[in-house]
N, C-alpha and C positions, 0 to 999 in steps of 0.2 A: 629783918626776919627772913630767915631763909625757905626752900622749896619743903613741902612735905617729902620730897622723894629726890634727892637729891644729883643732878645730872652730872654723869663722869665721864668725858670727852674719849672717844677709841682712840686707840694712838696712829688709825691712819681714816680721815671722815669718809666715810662713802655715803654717795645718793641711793638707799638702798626702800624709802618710804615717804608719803609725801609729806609735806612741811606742813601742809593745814593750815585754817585763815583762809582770809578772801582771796587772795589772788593764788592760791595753792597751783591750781590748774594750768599756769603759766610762767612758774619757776623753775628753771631748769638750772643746773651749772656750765651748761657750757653756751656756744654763741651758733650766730648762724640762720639758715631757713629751716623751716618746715616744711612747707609748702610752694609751690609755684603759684605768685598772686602778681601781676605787673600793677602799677601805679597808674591812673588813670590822670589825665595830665589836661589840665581847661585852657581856656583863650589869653589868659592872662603870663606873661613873663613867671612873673612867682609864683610856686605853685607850693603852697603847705602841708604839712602831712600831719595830723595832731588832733587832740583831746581836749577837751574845756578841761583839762586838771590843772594846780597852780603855775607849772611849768609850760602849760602851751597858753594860757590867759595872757602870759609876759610876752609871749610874739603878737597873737593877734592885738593885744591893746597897740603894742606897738604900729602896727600895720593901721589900725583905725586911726589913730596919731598922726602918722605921715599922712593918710588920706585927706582926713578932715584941712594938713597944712595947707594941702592943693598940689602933692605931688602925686604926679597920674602916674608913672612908674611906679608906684607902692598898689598900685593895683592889682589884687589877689586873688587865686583861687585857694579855699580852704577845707581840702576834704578830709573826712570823720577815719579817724583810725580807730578802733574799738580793740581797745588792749583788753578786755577783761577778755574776747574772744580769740585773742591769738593775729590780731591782724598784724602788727609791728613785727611777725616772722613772716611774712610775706616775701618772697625773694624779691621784689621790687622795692619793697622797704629797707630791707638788711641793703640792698647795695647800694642805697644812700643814706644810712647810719648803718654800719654793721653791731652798733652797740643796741640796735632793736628797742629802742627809747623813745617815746614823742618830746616834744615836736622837730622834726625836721624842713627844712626850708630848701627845694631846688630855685635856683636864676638861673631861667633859659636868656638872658640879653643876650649874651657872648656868645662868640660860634661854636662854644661848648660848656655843657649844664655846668650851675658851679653849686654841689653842694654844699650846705652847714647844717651840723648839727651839734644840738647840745642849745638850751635855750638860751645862756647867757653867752655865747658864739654868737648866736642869729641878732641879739641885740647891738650887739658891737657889730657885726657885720651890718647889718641894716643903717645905725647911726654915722657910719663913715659913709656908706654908699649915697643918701641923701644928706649928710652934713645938718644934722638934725638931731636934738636931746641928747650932746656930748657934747661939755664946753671944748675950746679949743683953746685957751689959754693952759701954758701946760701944769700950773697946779689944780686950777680946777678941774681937769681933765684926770690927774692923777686922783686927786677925793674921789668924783665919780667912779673910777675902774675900783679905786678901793674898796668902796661901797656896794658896787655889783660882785666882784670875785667875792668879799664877806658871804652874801644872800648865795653864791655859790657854795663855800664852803658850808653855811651856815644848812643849807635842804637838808643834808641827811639825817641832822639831829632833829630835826621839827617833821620833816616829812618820813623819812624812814624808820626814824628812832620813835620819836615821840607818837608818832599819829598812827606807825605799827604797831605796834603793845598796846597801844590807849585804843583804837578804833578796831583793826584790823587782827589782832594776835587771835587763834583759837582760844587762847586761855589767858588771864591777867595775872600779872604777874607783878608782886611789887616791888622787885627790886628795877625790873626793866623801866617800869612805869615811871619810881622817882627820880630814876636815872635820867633818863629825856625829859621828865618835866621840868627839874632843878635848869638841866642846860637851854629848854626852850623859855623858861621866864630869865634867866642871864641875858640869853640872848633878846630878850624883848628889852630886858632894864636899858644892855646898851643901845639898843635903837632909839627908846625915852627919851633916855639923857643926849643924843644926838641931835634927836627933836626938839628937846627944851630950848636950844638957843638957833635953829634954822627954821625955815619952811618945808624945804625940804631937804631928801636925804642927805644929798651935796653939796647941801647948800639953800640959796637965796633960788634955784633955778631949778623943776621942774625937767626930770631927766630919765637917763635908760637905768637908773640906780632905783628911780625910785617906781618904776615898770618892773621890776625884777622882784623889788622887797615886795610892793604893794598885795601882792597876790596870795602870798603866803604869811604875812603877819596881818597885813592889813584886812585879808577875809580870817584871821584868827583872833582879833582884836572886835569883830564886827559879828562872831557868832557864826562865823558860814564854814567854818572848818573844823570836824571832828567832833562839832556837837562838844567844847570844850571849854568855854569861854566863860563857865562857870567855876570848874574847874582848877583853872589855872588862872581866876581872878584877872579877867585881863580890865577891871575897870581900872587897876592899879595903875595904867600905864596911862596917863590922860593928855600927852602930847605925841601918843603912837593914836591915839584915837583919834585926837584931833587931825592930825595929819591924815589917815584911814578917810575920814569920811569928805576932808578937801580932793584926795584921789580921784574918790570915789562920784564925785560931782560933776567931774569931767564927762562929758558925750561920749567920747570915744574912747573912754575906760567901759561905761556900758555896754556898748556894743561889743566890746573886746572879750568884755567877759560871756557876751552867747555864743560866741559863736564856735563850734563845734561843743558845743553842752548838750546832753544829754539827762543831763539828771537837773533834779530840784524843780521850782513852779515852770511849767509848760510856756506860761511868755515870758522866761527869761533865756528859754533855749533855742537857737538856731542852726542846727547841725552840721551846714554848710554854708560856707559865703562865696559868690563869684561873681558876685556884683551889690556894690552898696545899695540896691532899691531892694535888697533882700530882706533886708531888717522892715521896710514898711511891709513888702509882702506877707512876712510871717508876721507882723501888729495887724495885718487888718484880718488874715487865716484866726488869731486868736478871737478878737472881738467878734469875728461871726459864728464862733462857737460860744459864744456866753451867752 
């Protein structure tokens, strides 16, 4: 079915009106700052720059991972960037991602910051830095990166594509709609059929592959993304679920997933972390408000 009103491309685009939708207010075409904002920088070596959205969930789990192993160098400061406000154009942001994107990750260890950005960078960076959730045997190493760069390639059709037109678009559209929905249930059947015969993504072994999917299929399988799950049938897929909710069991997935959250039930949010008593701090702030 096509448009009532059918759109014919000018033959040169200009930004000439705004694009409308949620995040209208903070699309622009080109790069760069807006403002003068510096990065405020805590006691801790790493210092995070990010959002509870599915892309900064995959650093902090990680980061709650490494802590919980017992390595005190994965100890973090994790401050709130608030993209729907324009914070990620910060001149202190842009010149540690110039791509103005969460999450970003500076290492002050060395006698010079080393940044990464780009969520599934910070995970491979972080897994080599501590030798931690990335086999070292080199085919099992290879399925994992395979598996993490896929959840790479894979965001823009679930997150951009799909969860734009479906959640986010000013107006619905069904050709955009079936288009990302057909490609985000593909992309679930191959994850299924992945699942059917491992534990995890990788494999036998609980890794940075399945820190990276977990966040965006596995809160899309569980109902917590895009209000969808009805939708796009995800009972269909019952060994992305079963895997989902083994993830989802772990300690240090929960805490991963508060912290810099902002939205949904109130103790599930933590808006910063800079020291692990912070999660009791805000459980016991919550229970003296009930």
């Amino acid at each position: 079915m096509s448009d009532a009103q059918e759109y014919v491309p000018p033959q040169v685009w200009q930004w000439n009106k705004p694009s409308g939708g949620q995040f209208a207010s903070i699309n622009r075409p080109v790069s760069g700052a807006t403002h003068p904002k510096e990065l405020p920088v805590g006691r801790h070596p790493l210092q995070l720059y990010s959002l509870g959205t599915p892309n900064g969930v995959k650093v902090t789990v990680m980061l709650e991972e490494l802590v919980a192993l017992g390595h005190g160098g994965a100890e973090y400061d994790a401050w709130l960037i608030r993209i729907n406000e324009g914070e990620q154009f910060g001149s202190g942001f842009v010149e540690v991602n110039p791509n103005s994107k969460i999450p970003v990750l500076v290492d002050r260890n060395g006698p010079q910051p080393v940044r990464i950005f780009e969520s599934g960078a910070i995970l491979l960076y972080l897994a080599e830095k501590f030798s931690a959730f990335l086999p070292s045997g080199h085919e099992a190493r290879s399925e994992c990166l395979s598996w993490l760069f896929w959840q790479v390639g894979s965001a823009p059709y679930l997150g951009g594509g799909f969860g734009h037109f479906y959640a986010y678009a000013p107006t619905k559209m069904e050709y955009a709609i079936d288009r990302f929905a057909m490609e985000t249930k593909r992309q679930l059947h191959v994850l299924d059929t992945r699942l059917a015969g491992n534990q995890y993504v990788a494999g036998a072994e609980y890794t940075i592959a399945d820190m990276a999917i977990w966040p965006w299929y596995g809160a899309l399988v569980k109902g917590w993304l895009y209000d969808a799950a009805e939708f796009l049938a995800v009972h269909e897929y019952r060994h992305v679920q079963r895997w989902a909710e083994t993830v989802w069991q772990r300690p240090a997935v929960q805490r991963g997933r508060m912290v810099n959250r902002t939205f949904g039930d109130p103790a599930s949010q933590l808006h910063e972390r800079h020291d692990a008593s912070d999660f009791e701090v805000r459980r016991r702030a919550i229970k003296a408000t009930d």
